[in-house]
C-alpha positions as CSV (number, residue, x, y, z in Angstrom):
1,X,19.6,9.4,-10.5
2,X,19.0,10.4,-6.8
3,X,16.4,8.7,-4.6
4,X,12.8,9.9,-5.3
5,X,11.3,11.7,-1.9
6,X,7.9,10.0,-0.9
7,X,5.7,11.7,1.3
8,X,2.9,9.3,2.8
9,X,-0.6,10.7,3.7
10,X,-2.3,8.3,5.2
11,X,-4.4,8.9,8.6
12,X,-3.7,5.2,10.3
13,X,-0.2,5.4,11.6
14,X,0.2,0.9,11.5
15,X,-0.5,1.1,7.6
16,X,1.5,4.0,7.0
17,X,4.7,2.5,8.5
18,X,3.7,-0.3,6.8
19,X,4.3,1.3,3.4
20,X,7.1,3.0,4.8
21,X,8.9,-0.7,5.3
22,X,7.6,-1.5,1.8
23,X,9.3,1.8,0.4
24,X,12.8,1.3,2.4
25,X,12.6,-2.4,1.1
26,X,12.4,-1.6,-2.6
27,X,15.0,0.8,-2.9
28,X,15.6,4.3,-5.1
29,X,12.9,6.0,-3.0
30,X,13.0,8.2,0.8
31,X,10.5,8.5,2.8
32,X,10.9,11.9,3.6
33,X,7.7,12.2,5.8
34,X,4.0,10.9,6.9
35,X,1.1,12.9,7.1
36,X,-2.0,12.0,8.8
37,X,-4.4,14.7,8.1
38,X,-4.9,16.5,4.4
39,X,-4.0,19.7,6.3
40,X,-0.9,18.1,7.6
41,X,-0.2,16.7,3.7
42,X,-0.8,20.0,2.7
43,X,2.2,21.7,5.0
44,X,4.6,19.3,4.0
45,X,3.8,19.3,0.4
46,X,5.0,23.1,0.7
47,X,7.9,22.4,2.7
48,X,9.6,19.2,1.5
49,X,8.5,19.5,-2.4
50,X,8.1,15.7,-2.4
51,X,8.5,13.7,-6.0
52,X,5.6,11.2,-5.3
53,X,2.5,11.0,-2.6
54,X,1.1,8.0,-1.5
55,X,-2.4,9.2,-0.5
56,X,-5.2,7.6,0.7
57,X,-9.1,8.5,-0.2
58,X,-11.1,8.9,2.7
59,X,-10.0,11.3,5.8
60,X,-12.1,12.7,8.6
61,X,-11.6,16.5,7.6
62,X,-11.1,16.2,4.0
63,X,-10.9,14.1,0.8
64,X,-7.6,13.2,-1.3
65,X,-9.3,13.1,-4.2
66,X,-9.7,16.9,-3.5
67,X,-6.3,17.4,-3.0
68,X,-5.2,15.3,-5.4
69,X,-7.0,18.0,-7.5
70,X,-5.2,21.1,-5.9
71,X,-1.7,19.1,-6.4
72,X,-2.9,19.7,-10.2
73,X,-2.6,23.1,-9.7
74,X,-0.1,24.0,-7.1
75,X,2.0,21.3,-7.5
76,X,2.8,20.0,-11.1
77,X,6.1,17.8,-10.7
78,X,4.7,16.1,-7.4
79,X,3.0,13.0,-8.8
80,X,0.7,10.9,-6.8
81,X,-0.2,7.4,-6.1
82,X,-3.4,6.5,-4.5
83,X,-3.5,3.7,-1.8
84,X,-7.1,2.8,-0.5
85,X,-9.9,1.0,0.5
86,X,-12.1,3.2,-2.3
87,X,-13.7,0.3,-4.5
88,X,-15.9,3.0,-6.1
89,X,-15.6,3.5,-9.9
90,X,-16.4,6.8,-9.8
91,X,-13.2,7.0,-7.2
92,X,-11.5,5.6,-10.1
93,X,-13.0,8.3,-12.7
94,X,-12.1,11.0,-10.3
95,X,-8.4,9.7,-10.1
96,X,-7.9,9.6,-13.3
97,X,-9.2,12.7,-14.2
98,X,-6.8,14.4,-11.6
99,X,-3.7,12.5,-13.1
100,X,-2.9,10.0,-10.6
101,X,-0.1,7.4,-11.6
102,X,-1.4,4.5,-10.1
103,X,-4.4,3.0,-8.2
104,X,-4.1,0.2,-5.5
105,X,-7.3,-1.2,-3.5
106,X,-6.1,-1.5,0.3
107,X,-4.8,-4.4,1.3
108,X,-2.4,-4.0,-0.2
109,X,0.6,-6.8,-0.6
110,X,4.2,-5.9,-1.3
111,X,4.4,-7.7,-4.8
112,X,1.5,-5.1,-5.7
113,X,3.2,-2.1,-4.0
114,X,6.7,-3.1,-5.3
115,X,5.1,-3.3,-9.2
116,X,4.0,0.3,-8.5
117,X,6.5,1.9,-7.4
118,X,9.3,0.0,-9.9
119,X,7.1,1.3,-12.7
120,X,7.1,4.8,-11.5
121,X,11.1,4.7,-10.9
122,X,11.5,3.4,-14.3
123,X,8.8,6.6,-15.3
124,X,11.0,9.4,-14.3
125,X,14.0,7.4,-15.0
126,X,13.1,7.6,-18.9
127,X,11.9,11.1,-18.7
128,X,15.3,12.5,-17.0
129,X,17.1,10.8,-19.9
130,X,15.1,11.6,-22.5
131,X,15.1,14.9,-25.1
132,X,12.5,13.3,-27.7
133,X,10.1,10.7,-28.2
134,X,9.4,7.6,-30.7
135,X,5.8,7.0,-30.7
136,X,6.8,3.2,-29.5
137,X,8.3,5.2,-26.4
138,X,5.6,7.6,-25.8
139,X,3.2,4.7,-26.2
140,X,5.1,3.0,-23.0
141,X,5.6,6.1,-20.9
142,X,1.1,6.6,-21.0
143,X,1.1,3.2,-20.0
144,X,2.9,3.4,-17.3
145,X,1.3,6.7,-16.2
146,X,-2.0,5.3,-16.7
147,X,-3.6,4.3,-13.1
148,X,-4.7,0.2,-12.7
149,X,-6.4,-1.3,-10.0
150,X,-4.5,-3.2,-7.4
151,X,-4.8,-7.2,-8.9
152,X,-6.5,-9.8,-6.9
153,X,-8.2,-7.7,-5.0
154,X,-11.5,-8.2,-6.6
155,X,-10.3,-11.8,-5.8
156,X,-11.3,-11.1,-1.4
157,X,-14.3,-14.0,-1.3
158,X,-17.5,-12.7,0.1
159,X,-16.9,-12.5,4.3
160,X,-13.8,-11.3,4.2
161,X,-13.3,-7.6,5.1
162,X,-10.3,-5.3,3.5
163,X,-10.0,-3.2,6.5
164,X,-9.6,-6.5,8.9
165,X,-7.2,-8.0,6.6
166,X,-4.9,-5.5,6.3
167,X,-4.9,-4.5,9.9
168,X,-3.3,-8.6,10.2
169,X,-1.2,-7.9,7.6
170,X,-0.1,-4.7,9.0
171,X,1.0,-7.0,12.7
172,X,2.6,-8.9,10.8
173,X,4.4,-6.8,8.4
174,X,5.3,-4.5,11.5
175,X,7.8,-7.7,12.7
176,X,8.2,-10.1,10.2
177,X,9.2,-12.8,12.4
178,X,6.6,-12.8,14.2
179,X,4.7,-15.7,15.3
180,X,1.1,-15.8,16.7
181,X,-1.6,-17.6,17.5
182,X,-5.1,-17.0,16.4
183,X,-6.2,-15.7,20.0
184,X,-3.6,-13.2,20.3
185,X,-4.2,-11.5,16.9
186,X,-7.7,-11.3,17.7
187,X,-6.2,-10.0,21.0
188,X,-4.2,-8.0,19.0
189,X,-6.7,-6.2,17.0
190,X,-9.9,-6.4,18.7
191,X,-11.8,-9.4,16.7
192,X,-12.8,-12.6,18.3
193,X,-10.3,-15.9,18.6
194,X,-12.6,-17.3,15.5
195,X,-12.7,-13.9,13.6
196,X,-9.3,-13.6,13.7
197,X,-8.7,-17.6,12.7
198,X,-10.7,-17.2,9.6
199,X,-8.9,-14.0,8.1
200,X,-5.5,-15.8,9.3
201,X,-6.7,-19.3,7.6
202,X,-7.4,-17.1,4.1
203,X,-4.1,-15.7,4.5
204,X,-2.6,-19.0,4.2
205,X,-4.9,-20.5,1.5
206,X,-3.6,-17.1,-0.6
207,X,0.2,-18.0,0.2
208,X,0.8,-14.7,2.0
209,X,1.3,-16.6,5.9
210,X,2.8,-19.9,6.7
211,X,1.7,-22.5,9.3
212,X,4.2,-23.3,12.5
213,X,2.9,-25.7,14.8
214,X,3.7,-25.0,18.7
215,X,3.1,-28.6,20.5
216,X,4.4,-27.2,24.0
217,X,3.9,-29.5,26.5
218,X,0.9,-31.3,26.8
219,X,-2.4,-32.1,24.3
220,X,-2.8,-31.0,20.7
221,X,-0.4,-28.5,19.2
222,X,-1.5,-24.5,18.9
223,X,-1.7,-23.3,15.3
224,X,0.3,-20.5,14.7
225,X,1.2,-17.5,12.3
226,X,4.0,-16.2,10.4
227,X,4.6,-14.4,7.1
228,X,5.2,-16.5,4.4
229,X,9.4,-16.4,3.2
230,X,10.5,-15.9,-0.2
231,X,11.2,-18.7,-0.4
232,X,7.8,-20.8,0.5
233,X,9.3,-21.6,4.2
């Protein structure tokens, strides 16, 4: 089976090259462009006849729940996975109603992301090889199609806020061997050197960044920030 063509629609470029990385990593998928407007998803929809869209909720111009809708429509084949800070139920209703594969509440991690889109590989992979179905197999196939929330994120404690968390993340997953220090990520993304220590201290306490202690030359050694490896280094 050839690689499935992704088209990303998401209107804030560091996250969408964030999923891009997430996309290349897993494997059996292209990223075959990145929209940043609904009218700009709409254009390349037409032109590169994508398999899947990872589209966010909540544009300037436009909805994606709207054009999830038209993809109905227009464009039966292209399925769609929504990626979004949308905590709404009635989001939820809305993207089930207009078929959507999957669900995931922004931030989202990789584990999350790589779930999604290994389920939706295995999806097409059963429905390219296969004439008829047993109940046992159709019974699999809706389950798969059927969209779920993102896990854990219900999980973000009171004081912690999505969009802040993933824009860390996002540093982060940009270079992952990176290393900072709470000042320069508040630097970074406009939050005070506290702000930014508190998001980057639940981080850690969620196992998704790793401690490195700088003790340069003199006094107390700076805290700093990495990803967390595979292997819990």
């Amino acid at each position: 089976m050839n690689n499935l063509e992704v088209l990303i629609v998401e209107d804030n470029i560091k996250i969408s090259r964030t999923h891009q990385a997430f996309v290349d990593k897993i494997g059996g998928f292209t990223v075959t462009g990145i929209a940043t407007t609904i009218a700009e998803a709409k254009l390349l929809t037409e032109t590169l006849e994508p398999d899947l869209i990872l589209l966010d909720i909540y544009f300037s111009e436009s909805n994606g729940i709207e054009f999830l809708k038209e993809l109905r429509t227009s464009h039966q084949q292209t399925d769609v996975i929504l990626i979004t800070a949308a905590r709404e139920v009635e989001m939820l209703h809305s993207a089930l109603q207009g078929g959507a594969f999957d669900y995931m509440i922004k931030p989202v991690f990789f584990e999350r992301f790589q779930e999604s889109l290994t389920n939706y590989r295995n999806y097409r992979t059963q429905l390219a090889t296969t004439d008829t179905l047993t109940q046992a197999e159709a019974d699999r196939l809706f389950r798969k199609a059927a969209p779920a929330v993102a896990m854990g994120s219900d999980d973000v404690p009171k004081g912690i806020d999505t969009v802040t968390l993933n824009s860390i993340m996002a540093v982060f997953q940009e270079d992952s061997g990176r290393i900072m220090s709470a000042t320069e990520m508040g630097n970074t993304i406009g939050v005070s050197r506290t702000t930014a220590r508190k998001y980057l201290e639940y981080l850690i306490s969620e196992g998704l960044l790793a401690i490195q202690l700088d003790y340069g030359t003199k006094g107390r050694p700076e805290r700093k920030y990495r990803l967390q490896h595979g292997d819990g280094q």
